[in-house]
Every structure is written in structure tokens, then in C-alpha cells.
C-alpha positions as CSV (number, residue, x, y, z in Angstrom):
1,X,32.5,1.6,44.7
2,X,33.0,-1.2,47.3
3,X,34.8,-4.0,45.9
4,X,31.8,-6.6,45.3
5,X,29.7,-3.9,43.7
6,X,32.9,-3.9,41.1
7,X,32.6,-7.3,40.4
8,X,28.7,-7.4,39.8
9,X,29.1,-4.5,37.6
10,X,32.3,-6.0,36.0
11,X,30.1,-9.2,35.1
12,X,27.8,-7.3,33.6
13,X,29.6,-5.2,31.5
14,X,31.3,-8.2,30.1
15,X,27.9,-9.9,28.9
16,X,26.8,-6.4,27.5
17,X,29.6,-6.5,25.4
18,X,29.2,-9.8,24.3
19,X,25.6,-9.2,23.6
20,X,25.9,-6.0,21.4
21,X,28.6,-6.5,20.0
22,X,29.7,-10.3,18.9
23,X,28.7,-13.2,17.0
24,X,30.1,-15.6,14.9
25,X,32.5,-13.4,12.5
26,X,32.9,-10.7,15.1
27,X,34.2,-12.0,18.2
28,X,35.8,-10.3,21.1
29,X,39.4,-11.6,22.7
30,X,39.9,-11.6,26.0
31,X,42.5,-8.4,25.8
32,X,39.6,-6.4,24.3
33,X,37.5,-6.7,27.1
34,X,40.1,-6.2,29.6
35,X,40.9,-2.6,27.6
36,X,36.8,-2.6,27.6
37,X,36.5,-2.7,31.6
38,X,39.4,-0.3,32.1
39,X,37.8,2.5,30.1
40,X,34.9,2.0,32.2
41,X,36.9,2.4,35.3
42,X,37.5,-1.2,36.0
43,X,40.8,-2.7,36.6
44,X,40.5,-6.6,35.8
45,X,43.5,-9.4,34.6
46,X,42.8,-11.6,32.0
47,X,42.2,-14.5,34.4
48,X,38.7,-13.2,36.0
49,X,37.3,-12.6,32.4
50,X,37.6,-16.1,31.7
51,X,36.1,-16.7,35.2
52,X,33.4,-14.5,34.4
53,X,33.0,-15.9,30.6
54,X,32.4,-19.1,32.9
55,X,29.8,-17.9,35.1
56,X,28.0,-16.5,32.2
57,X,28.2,-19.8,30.6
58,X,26.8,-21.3,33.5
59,X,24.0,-18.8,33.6
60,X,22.8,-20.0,30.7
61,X,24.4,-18.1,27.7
62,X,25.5,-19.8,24.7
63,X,29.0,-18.6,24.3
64,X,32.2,-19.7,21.8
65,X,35.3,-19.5,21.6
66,X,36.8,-19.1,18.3
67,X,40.2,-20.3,17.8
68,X,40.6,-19.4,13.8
69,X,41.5,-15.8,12.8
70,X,39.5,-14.0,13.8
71,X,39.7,-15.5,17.6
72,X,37.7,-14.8,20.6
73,X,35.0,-15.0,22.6
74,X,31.3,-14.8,21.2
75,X,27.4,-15.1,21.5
76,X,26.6,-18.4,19.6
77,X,23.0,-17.8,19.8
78,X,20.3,-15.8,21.0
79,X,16.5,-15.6,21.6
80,X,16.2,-14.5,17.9
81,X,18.3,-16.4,15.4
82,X,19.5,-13.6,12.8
83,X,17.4,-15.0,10.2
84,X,13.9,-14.5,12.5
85,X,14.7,-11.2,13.1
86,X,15.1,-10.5,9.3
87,X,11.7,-11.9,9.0
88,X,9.9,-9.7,11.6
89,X,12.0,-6.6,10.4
90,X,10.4,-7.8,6.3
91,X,6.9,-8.2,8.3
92,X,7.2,-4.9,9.9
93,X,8.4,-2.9,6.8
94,X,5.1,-4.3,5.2
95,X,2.5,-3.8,7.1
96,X,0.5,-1.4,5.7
97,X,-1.0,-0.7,9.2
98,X,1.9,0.3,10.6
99,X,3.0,4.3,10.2
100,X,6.7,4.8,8.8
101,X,7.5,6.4,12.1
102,X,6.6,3.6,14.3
103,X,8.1,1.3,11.5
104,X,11.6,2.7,11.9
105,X,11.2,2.4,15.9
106,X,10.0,-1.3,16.1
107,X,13.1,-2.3,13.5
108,X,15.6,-0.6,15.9
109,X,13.9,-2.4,19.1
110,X,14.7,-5.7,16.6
111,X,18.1,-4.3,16.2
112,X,18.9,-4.8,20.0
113,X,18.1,-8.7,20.0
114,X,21.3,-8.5,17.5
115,X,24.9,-7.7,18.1
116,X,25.7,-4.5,16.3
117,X,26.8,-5.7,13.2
118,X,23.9,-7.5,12.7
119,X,21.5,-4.6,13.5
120,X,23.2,-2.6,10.7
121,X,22.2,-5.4,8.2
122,X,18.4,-5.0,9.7
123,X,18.5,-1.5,9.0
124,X,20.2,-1.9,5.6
125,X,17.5,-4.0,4.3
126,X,15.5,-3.2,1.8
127,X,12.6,-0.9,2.8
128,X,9.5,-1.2,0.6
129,X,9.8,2.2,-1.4
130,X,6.3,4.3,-1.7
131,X,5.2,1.6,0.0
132,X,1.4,3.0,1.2
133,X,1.6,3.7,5.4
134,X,-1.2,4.5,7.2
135,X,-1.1,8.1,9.1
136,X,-2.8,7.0,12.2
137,X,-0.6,6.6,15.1
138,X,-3.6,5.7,17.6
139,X,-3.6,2.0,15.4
140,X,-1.6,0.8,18.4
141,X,-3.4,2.2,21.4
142,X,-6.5,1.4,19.6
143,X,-5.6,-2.4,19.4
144,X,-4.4,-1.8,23.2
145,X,-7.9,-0.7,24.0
146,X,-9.6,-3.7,22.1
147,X,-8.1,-6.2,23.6
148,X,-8.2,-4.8,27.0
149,X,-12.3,-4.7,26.6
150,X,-12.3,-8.4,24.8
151,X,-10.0,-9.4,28.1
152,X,-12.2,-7.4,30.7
153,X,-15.9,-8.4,28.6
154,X,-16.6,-5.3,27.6
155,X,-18.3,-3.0,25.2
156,X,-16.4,-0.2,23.1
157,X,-17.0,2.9,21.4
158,X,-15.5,4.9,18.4
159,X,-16.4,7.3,15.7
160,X,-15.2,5.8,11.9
161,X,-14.5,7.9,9.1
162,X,-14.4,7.7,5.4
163,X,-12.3,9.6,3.0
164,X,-13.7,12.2,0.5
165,X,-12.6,12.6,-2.9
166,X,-10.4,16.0,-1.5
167,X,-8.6,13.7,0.8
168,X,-10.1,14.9,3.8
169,X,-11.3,12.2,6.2
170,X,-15.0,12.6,7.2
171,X,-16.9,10.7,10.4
172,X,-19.5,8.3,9.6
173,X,-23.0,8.8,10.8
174,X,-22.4,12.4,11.2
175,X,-20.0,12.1,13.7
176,X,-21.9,9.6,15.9
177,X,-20.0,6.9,18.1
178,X,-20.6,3.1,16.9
179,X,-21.4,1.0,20.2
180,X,-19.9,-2.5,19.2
181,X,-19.3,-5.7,21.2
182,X,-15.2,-6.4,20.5
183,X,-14.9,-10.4,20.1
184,X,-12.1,-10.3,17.8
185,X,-8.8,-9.5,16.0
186,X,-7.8,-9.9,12.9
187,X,-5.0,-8.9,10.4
188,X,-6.2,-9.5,6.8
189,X,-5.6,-7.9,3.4
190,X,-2.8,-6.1,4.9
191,X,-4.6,-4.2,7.7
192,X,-5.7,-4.9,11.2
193,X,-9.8,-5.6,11.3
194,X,-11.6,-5.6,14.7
195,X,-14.7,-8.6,14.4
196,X,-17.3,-7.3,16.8
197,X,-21.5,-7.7,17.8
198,X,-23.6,-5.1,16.6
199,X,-26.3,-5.0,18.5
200,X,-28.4,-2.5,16.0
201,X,-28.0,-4.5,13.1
202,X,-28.1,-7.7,15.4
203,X,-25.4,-9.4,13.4
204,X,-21.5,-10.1,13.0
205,X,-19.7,-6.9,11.7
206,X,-16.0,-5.9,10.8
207,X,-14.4,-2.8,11.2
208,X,-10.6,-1.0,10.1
209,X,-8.7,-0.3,13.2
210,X,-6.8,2.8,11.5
211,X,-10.4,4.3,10.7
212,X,-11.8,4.5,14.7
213,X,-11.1,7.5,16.3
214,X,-11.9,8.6,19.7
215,X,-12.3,4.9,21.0
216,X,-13.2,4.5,24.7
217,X,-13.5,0.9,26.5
218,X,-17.8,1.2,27.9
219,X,-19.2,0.0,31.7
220,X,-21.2,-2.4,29.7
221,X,-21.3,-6.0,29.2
222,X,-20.3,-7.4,25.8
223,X,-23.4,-8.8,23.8
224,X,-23.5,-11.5,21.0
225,X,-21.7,-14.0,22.8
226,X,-24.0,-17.0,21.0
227,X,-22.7,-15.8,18.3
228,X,-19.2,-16.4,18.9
229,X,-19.3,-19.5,20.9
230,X,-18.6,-21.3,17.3
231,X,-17.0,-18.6,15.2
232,X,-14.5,-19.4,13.1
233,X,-12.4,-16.8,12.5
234,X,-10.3,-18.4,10.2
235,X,-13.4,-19.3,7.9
236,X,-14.9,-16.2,7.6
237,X,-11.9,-14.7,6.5
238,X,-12.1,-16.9,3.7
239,X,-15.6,-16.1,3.1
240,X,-14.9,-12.5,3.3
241,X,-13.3,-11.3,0.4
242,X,-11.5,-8.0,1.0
243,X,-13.4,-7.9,4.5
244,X,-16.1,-6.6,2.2
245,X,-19.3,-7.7,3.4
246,X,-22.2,-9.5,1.7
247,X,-24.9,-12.2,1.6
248,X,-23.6,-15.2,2.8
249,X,-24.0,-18.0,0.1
250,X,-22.8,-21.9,-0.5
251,X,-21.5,-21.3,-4.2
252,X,-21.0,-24.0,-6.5
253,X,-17.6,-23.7,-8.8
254,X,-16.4,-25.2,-12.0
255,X,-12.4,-24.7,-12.4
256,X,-9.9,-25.9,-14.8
257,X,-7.6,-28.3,-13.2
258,X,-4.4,-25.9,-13.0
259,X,-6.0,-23.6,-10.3
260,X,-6.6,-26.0,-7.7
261,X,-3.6,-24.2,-5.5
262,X,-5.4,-21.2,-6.0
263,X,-8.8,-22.6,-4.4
264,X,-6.7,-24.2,-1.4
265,X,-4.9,-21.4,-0.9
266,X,-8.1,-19.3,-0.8
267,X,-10.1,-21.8,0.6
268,X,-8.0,-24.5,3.1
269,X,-7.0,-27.8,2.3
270,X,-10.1,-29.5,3.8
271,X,-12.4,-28.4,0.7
272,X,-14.4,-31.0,-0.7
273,X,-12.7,-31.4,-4.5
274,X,-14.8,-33.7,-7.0
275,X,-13.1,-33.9,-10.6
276,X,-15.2,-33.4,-13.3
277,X,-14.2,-34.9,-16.2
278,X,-9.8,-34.7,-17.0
279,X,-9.4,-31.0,-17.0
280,X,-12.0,-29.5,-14.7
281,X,-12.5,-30.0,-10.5
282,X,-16.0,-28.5,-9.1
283,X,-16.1,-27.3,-5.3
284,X,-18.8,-25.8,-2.9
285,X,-17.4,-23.0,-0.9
286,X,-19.8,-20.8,1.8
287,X,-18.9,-16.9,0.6
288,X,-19.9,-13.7,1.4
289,X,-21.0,-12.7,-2.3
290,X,-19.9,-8.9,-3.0
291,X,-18.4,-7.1,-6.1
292,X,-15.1,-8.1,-4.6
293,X,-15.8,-11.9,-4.5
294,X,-17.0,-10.9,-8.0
295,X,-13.6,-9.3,-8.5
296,X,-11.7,-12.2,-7.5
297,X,-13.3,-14.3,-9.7
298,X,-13.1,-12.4,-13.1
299,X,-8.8,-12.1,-12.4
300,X,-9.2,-15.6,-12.9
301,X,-10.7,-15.3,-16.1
302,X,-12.1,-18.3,-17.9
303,X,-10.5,-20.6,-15.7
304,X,-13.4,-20.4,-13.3
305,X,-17.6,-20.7,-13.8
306,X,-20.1,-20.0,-11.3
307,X,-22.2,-23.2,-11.4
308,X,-24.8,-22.2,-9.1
309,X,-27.3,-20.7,-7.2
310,X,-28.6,-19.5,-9.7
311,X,-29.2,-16.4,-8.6
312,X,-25.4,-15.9,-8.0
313,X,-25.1,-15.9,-11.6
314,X,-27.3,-13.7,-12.4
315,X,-26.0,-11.1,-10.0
316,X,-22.5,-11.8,-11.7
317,X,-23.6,-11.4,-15.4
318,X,-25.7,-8.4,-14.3
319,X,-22.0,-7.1,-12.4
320,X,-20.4,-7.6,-15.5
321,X,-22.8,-5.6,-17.9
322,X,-22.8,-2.8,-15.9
323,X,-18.8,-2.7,-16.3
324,X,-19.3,-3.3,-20.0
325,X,-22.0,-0.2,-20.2
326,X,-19.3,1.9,-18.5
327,X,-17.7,1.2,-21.7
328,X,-19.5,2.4,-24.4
């Protein structure tokens, strides 16, 4: 190799080194790197590594020296500071979307943003044991396609199944494709929820990513778009509860005065709150009223009253009745 092509390669050897396999408690000295570029066929004196330590500074990398025991050169920091990456690796490992397999691969990509060291602590932490993976490992072409037809305005198609009480998985409409207008992504209640027009039902619908199968991007327009010129996805989400649907309702609520971080949590911080009395708080909150709003509500026991529509209440004392009957 011609001389120059020696030093570029030299160069760049020294920053992968540095890169994979320093930081602060692991640095490299100047004589290691030297032994480094000879195994690689590279004859170099200590002198040009600091040069090259230089021009790599100059480059832009964020590099020490460490003078205390023990000394040497190393990356001071990255892209991704060490604690980041142990978020994303924690956000990864719990995503209930996300298959085992592809788990493992995406915290090994996060491994390579660290020096080695590092990477060994990411894949040392704890993984979430029986932790409940999905089995579908089109989730991340699927959500590929999506966004492709939201970016290019168009139209998809999939078939959606169900599973069956022997754990066999079992298409929807006997098999026929769902023709939806994609608008929207969303990640709630631990797996990833496409918010799309359907133009049967002529309404706003949701569907599970990891349940589409066969999804194709269509030659057609998207539809609905009046629909979503004012959506607030952040909104329905709270309305939704469980991304099980329902009849949309303003509900009136009367809560003891300790759960008022539940109802911001659940409902955002801009919720009108009007005390009632010392102990109690009353709110009016737009839901989508389903068995798992209903659901929500009783864990909260007596802590919480439905004050109203009326007709909310009686669909919630007839809900729990028919749990009582189920009883006797």
C-alpha cells in the first residue's frame, strides 16, 4: 500500500480503537496503539499518534487524556451518553411489540454507539423475564409500509386476525382485506396502533400493527382528510382507554382529593379542576365510554363517582351487575 493510503488507514484505525474500545476508566496509552497499528501491518512511532490524536481532535472528537492510573488516551463523549443508551436498551427490552429476536439485534446495534466495555453492561442488563413478545416479525416492515403510504398519500390494505381460544390466529371478515386511509401512528398501551379513515364505517378507526398481515401500500388517494385536519392524537388517546373503542361522551367525575395525579396523568394538566367541598375535586373529561373506561374506573374503587350523563351511569351500574350475576 502506497505510503498515503498508510496514513489514511493508520488515522482510521486509531479513531476505531478509540471508539470501541475506551472511555473514561478504560483508556488507551499511546504504546498500545502503536502495538495496535503494528499487528495490523502498520509501522508508526509514538510521535504521529499524538499527531493523529490531534487531527482527530480537530475533526471534532471529544478526546482526553488521562494522566492518573490508569493513563491514556480516551473518548470523552459520544453521540449517546452511556446513560441514553441504557434508556433505549430498557425501552427496547419492553416493548411488547418488539419480537425477542429483533430485541437482541437492536441492543447490539446500541452496543456499537459504546466502547466495548460499555456494550457488555447493555447486554448484562436486566432483561424483562417472561416478559410477553409478540411473534410477528413483519411489525417492522409493516410500520415501514404505513408510513411510506401516510408520506406518499395513500391508501393501504391488510387482512387482521384474531386469536381463537386454541391459540390459532384466525383472519377477520373471513379473510377479506380492510381498505383504510393510514393518517397516523401511535404507540399506546405497549403496542404500536395505526389511526386510519375508514371509509365503510365513514369514521376514525384504530388498528394493532402486529395483527395486519399481507399489508400492501394501494394506487389510491387517502380519504378522510377533514377529519384529520384537527385531530389530536394526543387527546384521543386519552379518550381511548385500552384503544378500545366506544361512544364518545363528556363525563362528569366526582374524586376524592388524593387522585388528582391520577386524573392529570390520565387526562393532561390543562383539565378544568373545580374543588368540591375539602376532600373531593369534580372534572369533565370527553371519553370513549367502553367496559375498559368502565374497568379503569372500578380499580379506583370508591375514590371516583360518575356524576353524569346519566345514562353513563346507568350503563355502569348495569356493567357491574352483570359481573355480580357472574357470581352467584
Amino acid at each position: 500500500m502506497a505510503k498515503s493510503g498508510m496514513q489514511k488507514m493508520k488515522i482510521l484505525l486509531v479513531m476505531r480503537e478509540l471508539l470501541e474500545k475506551t472511555d473514561e476508566k478504560h483508556p488507551l496509552s499511546t504504546s498500545e496503539l502503536v502495538s495496535m497499528l503494528e499487528r495490523n501491518g502498520i509501522s508508526a512511532e509514538r510521535k504521529s499518534v499524538y499527531h493523529d490524536i490531534e487531527t482527530l481532535k480537530k475533526f471534532g472528537m471529544d478526546i482526553e487524556n488521562r494522566r492518573e492510573q490508569p493513563s491514556g488516551y480516551y473518548v470523552a463523549s459520544r453521540d449517546f451518553e452511556f446513560p441514553e443508551l441504557k434508556l433505549l436498551v430498557d425501552a427496547v427490552q419492553c416493548a411488547r411489540f418488539i419480537t425477542r429476536k429483533k430485541s437482541e439485534e437492536l441492543i447490539r446495534k446500541l452496543g456499537t454507539l459504546a466502547s466495548k466495555e460499555e456494550a457488555r453492561q447493555l447486554q448484562r442488563q436486566v432483561f424483562v423475564l417472561n416478559r410477553i413478545k409478540t411473534k410477528n416479525e413483519n411489525i417492522y416492515y409493516s410500520v415501514d409500509q404505513i408510513h411510506t403510504a401516510i408520506s406518499q398519500n395513500a391508501k393501504i390494505r391488510f387482512q387482521y386476525y384474531e386469536w381463537t381460544v386454541s391459540k390459532k390466529m384466525h383472519l377477520r371478515r373471513d379473510g377479506m382485506f380492510y381498505e383504510i386511509s393510514p393518517w397516523a401512528l401511535t404507540w399506546d398501551d405497549e403496542n404500536y396502533y395505526l389511526i386510519g379513515y375508514d371509509n365503510l364505517g365513514k369514521m376514525i378507526k384504530h388498528y394493532r400493527v402486529d395483527k395486519m398481515l399481507n399489508l400492501q401500500i394501494m394506487k389510491v388517494p387517502r380519504e378522510g382528510r377533514e377529519l384529520f385536519v384537527k385531530f389530536d392524537l394526543a387527546s384521543y388517546s386519552q379518550r381511548v382507554f385500552g384503544m378500545f373503542g366506544g361512544t364518545e361522551e363528556v363525563v362528569r367525575l366526582l374524586c376524592r382529593n388524593e387522585l388528582i395525579g391520577v386524573m392529570l396523568d390520565r387526562f393532561g394538566r390543562e383539565v378544568p379542576v373545580c374543588p368540591v367541598e375539602d376532600s373531593h375535586f369534580s372534572i369533565s373529561v370527553r371519553v370513549n365510554v367502553s367496559q375498559h373506561f368502565f374497568g379503569w374506573l372500578f380499580a379506583l374503587g370508591t375514590g371516583v363517582r360518575i356524576e353524569g350523563p346519566d345514562r353513563v351511569v346507568e350503563q355502569f351500574t348495569a356493567h357491574l351487575q352483570a359481573i355480580r350475576q357472574n357470581y352467584k
